[in-house]
C-alpha positions in Angstrom: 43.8 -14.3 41.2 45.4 -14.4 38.0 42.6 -17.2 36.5 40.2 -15.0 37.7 40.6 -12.4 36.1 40.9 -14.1 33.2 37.7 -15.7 33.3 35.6 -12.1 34.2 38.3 -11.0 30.8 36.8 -14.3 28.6 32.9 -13.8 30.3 33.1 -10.1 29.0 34.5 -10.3 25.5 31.9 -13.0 25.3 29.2 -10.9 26.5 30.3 -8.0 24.2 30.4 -10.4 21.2 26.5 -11.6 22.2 26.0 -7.7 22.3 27.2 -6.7 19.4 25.5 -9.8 17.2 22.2 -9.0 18.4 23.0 -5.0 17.9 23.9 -6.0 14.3 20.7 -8.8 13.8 18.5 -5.2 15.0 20.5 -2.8 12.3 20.2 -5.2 9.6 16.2 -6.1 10.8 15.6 -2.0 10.5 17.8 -1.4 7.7 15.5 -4.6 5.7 12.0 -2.6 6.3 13.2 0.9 6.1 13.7 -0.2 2.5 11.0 -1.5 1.4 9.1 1.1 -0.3 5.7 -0.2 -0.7 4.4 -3.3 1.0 0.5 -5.2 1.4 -0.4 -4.2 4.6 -3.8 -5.8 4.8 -6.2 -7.7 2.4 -10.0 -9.0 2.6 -11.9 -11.3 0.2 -14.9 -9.3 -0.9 -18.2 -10.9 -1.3 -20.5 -10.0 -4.8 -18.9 -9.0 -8.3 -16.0 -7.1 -9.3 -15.3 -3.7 -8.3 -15.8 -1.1 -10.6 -15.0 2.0 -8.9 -13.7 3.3 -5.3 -14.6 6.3 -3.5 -13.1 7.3 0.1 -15.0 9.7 2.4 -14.4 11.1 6.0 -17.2 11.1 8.5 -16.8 11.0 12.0 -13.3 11.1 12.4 -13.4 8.0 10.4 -12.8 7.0 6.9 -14.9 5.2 4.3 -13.9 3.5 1.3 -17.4 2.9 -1.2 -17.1 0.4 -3.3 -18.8 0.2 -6.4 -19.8 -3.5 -8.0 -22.1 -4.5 -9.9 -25.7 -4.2 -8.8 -24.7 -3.2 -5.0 -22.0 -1.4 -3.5 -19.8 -2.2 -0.2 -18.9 0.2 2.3 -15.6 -0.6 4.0 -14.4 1.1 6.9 -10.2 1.8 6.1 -9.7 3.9 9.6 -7.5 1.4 10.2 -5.7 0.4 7.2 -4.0 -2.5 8.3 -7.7 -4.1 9.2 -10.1 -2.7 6.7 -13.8 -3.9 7.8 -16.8 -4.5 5.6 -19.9 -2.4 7.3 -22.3 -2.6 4.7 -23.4 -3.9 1.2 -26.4 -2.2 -0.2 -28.1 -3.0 -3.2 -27.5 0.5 -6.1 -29.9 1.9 -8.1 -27.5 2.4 -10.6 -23.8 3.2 -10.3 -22.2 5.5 -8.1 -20.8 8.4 -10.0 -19.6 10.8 -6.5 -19.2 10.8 -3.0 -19.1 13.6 -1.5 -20.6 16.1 1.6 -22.2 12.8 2.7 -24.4 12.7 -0.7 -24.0 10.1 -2.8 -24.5 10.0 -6.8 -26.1 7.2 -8.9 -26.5 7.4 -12.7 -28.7 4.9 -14.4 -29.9 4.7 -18.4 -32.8 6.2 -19.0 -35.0 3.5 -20.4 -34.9 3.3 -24.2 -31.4 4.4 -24.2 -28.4 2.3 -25.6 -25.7 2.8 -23.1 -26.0 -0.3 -21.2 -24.0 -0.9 -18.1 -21.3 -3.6 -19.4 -21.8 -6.7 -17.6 -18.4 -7.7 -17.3 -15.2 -5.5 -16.0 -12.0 -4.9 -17.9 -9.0 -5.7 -15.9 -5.1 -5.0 -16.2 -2.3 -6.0 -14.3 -1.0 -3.7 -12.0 3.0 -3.4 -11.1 4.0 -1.5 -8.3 7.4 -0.1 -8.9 10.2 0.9 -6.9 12.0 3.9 -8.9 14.3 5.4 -5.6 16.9 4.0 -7.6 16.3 5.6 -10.8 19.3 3.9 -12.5 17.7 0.6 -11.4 14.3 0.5 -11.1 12.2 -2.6 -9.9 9.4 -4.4 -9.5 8.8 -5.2 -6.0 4.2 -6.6 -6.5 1.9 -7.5 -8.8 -1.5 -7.6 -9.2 -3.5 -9.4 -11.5 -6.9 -9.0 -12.2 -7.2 -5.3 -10.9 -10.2 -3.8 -11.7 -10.1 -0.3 -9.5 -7.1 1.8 -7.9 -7.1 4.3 -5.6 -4.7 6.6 -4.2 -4.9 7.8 -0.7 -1.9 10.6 -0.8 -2.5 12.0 2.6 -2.4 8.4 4.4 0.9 7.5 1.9 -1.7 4.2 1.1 -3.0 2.7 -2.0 -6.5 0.8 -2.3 -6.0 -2.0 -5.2 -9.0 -3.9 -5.9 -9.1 -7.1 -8.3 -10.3 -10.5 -8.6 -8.8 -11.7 -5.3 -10.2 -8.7 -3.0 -9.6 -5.8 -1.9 -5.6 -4.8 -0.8 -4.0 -1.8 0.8 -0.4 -0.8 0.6 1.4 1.6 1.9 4.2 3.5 0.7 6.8 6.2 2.0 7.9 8.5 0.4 11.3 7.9 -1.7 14.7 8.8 -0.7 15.7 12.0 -2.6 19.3 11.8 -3.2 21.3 15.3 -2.6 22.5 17.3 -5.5 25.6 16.8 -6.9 29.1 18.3 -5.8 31.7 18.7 -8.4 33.7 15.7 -6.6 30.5 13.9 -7.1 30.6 14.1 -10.9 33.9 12.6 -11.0 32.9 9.6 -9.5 31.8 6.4 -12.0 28.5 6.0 -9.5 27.7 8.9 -7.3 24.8 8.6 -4.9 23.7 12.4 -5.5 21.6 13.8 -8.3 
């Protein structure tokens, strides 16, 4: 009687231990992404030239981003960020200068002017930073090569266009530390503000 309870004793501190690891593999699984403030959620190779400009428009519950290149632009359906879908490329009579209402804009030279449409795009490199640490902040992505950026604020994304595509992140918003107690300030590093 004695061995057996014994062994149930051994099987459950050993089940409890097994328990416990994989409660502790979850926490630190959770606590890994909940971190991360910014990440590439999706990314597609986009045929044609570089992209000059973005514009994003609703329609039908859905959401459009218009992308502006050279001598066409491509329309990509970003309803679902994490698998953006090219639905069109049509040639542009110029370059698109708003979306909006379901109109679009196009501005072309007038012939005999000088202002040209440059043939090639500047680019810059983009660094997405992480600054919920404001006594440490970091670079968490780069980008090379971008030629357009823009924000989506309601959706928390960001559209980043450049040599290699087009990429979406998405970012939370930061951790605002509380205000400061007067224990606080005694500390050497207090995690208020």
């Amino acid at each position: 009687m004695t061995s057996m309870i014994g062994s149930r004793r051994r099987t459950a501190t050993f089940l409890s231990g097994i328990v416990l690891t994989l409660v502790a593999v979850v926490f630190l699984a959770s606590a890994a992404t909940a971190e991360e403030p910014a990440k590439v959620i999706a990314h597609i190779t986009l045929p044609g030239t570089a992209v000059r400009q973005m514009f994003l428009q609703q329609h039908d519950g859905k959401q459009y981003l218009y992308l502006q290149q050279r001598a066409h632009f491509t329309v990509v359906d970003v309803t679902d960020p994490k698998s953006p879908t090219i639905v069109e490329r049509v040639a542009s009579r110029g370059s698109l200068s708003s979306i909006q209402s379901g109109l679009a804009l196009t501005v072309v030279p007038e012939k005999g002017s000088t202002s040209q449409q440059p043939s090639t795009v500047a680019t810059q490199v983009v660094n997405v930073m992480d600054l919920s640490d404001p006594k440490h902040p970091r670079t968490i992505r780069t980008f090379s090569g971008v030629t357009s950026i823009l924000p989506d604020d309601t959706r928390k994304l960001i559209f980043i266009a450049n040599n290699e595509g087009l990429s979406v992140l998405s970012h939370k918003q930061p951790y605002i530390r509380p205000l400061c107690t007067s224990e606080d300030a005694m500390k050497s590093d207090p995690e208020c503000r």
